[in-house]
C-alpha positions as CSV (number, residue, x, y, z in Angstrom):
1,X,49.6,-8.8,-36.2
2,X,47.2,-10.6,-33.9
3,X,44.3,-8.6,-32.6
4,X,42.3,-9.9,-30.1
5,X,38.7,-8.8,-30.5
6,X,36.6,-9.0,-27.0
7,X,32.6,-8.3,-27.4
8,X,31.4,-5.1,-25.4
9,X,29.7,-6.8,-22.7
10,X,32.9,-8.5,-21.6
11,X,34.6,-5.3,-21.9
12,X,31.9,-4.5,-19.3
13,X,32.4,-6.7,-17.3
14,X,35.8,-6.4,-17.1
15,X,35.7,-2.9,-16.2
16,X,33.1,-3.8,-13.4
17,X,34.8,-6.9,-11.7
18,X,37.2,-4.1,-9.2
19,X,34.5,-2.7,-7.9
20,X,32.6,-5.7,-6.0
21,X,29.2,-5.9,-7.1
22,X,29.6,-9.0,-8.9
23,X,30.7,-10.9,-6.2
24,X,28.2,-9.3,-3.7
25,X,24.9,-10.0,-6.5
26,X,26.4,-13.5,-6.6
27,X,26.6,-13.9,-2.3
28,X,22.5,-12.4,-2.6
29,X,21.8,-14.5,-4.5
30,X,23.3,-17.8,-3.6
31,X,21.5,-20.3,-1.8
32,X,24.8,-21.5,0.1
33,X,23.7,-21.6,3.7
34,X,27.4,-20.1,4.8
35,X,25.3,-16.8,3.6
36,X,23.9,-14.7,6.8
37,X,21.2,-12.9,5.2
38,X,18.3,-11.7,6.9
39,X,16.2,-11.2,4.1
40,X,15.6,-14.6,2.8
41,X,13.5,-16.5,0.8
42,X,11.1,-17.8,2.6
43,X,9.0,-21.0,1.2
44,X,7.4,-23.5,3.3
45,X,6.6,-21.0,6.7
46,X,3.4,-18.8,4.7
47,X,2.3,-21.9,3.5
48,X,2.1,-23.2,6.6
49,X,0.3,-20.4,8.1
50,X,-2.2,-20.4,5.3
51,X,-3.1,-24.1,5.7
52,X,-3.5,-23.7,9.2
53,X,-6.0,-20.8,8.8
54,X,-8.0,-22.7,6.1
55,X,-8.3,-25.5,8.5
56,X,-9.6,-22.8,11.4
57,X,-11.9,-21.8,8.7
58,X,-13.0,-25.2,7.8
59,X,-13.1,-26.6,11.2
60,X,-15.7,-22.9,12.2
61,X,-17.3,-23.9,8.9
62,X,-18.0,-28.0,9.7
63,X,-18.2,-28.1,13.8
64,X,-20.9,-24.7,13.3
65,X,-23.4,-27.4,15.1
66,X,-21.7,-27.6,17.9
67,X,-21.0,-24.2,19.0
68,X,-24.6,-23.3,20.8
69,X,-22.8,-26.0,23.4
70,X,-19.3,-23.4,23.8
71,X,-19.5,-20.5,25.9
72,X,-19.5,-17.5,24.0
73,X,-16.3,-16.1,26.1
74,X,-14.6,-19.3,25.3
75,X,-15.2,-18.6,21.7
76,X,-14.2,-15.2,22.0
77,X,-10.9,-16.0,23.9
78,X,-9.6,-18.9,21.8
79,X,-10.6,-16.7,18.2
80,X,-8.4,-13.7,19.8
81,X,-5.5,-15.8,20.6
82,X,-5.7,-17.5,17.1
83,X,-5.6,-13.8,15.6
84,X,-3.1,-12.7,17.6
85,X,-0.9,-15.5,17.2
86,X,-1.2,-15.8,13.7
87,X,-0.9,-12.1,13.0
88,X,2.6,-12.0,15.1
89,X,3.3,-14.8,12.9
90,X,2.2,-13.4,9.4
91,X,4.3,-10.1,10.4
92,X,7.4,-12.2,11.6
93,X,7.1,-14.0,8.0
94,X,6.7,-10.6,6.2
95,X,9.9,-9.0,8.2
96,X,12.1,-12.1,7.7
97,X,11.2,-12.6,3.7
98,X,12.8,-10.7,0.8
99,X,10.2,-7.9,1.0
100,X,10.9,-7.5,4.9
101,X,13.6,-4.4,3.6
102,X,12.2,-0.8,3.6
103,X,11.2,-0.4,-0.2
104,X,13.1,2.9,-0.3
105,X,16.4,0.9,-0.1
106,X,15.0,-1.4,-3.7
107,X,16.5,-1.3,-7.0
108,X,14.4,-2.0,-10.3
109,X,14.6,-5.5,-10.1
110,X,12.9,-5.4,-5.9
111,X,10.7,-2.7,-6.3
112,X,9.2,-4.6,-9.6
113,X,9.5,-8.0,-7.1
114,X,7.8,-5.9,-4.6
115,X,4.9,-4.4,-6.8
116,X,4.1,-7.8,-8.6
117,X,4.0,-9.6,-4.9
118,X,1.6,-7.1,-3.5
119,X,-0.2,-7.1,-7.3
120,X,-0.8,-10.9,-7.0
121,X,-1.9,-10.9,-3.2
122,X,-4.7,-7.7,-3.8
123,X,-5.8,-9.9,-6.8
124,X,-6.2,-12.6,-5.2
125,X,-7.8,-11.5,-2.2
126,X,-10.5,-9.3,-3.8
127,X,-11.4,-12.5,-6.4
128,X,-11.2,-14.6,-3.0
129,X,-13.7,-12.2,-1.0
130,X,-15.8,-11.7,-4.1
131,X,-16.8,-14.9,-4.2
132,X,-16.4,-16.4,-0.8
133,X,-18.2,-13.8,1.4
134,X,-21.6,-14.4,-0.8
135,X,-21.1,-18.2,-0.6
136,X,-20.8,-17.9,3.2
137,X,-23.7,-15.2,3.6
138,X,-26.0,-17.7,1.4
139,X,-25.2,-20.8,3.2
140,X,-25.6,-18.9,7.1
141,X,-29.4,-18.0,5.5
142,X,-29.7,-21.2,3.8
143,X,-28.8,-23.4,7.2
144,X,-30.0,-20.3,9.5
145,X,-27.2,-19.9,11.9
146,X,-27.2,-18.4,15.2
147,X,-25.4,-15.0,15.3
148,X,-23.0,-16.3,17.3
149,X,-22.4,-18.8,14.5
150,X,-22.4,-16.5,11.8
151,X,-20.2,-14.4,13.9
152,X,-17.4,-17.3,13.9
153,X,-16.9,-18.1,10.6
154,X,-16.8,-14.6,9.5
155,X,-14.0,-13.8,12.0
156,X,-12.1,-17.0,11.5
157,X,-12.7,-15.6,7.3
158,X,-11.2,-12.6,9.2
159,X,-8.3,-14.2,10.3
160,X,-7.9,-15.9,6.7
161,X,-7.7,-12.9,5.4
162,X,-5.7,-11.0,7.4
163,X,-3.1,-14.0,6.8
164,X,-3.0,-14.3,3.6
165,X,-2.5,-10.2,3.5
166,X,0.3,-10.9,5.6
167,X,1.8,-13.5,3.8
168,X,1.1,-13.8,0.4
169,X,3.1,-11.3,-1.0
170,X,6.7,-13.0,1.1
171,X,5.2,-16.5,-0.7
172,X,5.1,-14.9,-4.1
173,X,8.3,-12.8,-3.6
174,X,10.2,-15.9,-2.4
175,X,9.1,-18.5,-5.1
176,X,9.4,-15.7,-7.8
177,X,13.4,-15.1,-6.7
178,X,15.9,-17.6,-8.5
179,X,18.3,-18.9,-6.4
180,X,21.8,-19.5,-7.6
181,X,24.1,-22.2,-6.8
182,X,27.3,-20.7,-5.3
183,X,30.7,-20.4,-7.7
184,X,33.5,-21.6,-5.0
């Protein structure tokens, strides 16, 4: 008399495979591109974003010489069309990512996703602001800037900072989220 003894977790799993779930958990988290999901990880796109408002901030910070020559409106109109297009952008990477979902719809593993993402970006940002907004208020004394100076590099540190809010927590989220090779 042969008795086969199976552990408890296969037992569970056994008793779970007729239901589904497996095979859904293992389609979410697949990285086979046969997979319409439109939640997805999303790696490369904030990163872009953010490098290209570190250069706006860099380029306000280095050309600040040149600005007495620019008329003010011009200023003013090419800084709200950066903001607005990298805003629309920052909140089309935030709906597409993995935390684009209402967070009423998480389960434990999300909603802890969710809160370390947001964690991270807050962090970030405040130890960001903390030190960068002195730097930048010392150096406009320091070189004496023009207002109209002083008011470009603090909104194009504006627009830094509204980006990185914006995506941030979909870089974190999507580089924090394993992705598994599909079983066929």
């Amino acid at each position: 008399m042969k008795r086969s003894h199976k552990s408890m977790l296969s037992r569970l799993d056994d008793a779970l495979w007729w239901t589904g779930f497996p095979a859904k958990v293992a389609d979410d988290m697949s990285d086979d591109p046969s997979v319409d999901r439109e939640h997805r990880p999303l790696r490369w796109v904030p990163l872009v974003l953010i490098a290209f408002s570190c250069a706006l901030l860099v380029l306000c910070l280095i050309w600040v010489q040149k600005l007495p020559h620019v008329s003010p409106a011009a200023v003013v109109g090419i800084m709200t069309g950066m903001m607005t297009s990298i805003v629309t952008a920052a909140l089309f990477v935030h709906t597409s990512g993995p935390l684009g979902k209402p967070s009423l719809e998480d389960d434990e593993r999300e909603a802890a996703l969710r809160r370390d993402s947001f964690l991270f970006c807050l962090g970030l940002l405040a130890g960001l602001n903390c030190l960068g907004q002195p730097i930048l208020l010392i150096v406009s004394h320091w070189q004496d800037w023009p207002t109209a100076q002083t008011a470009t590099v603090a909104f194009s540190a504006l627009i830094l900072n509204a980006t990185l809010l914006g995506t941030l927590p979909t870089l974190y989220a999507s580089w924090s989220s394993r992705q598994l090779p599909r079983e066929s």
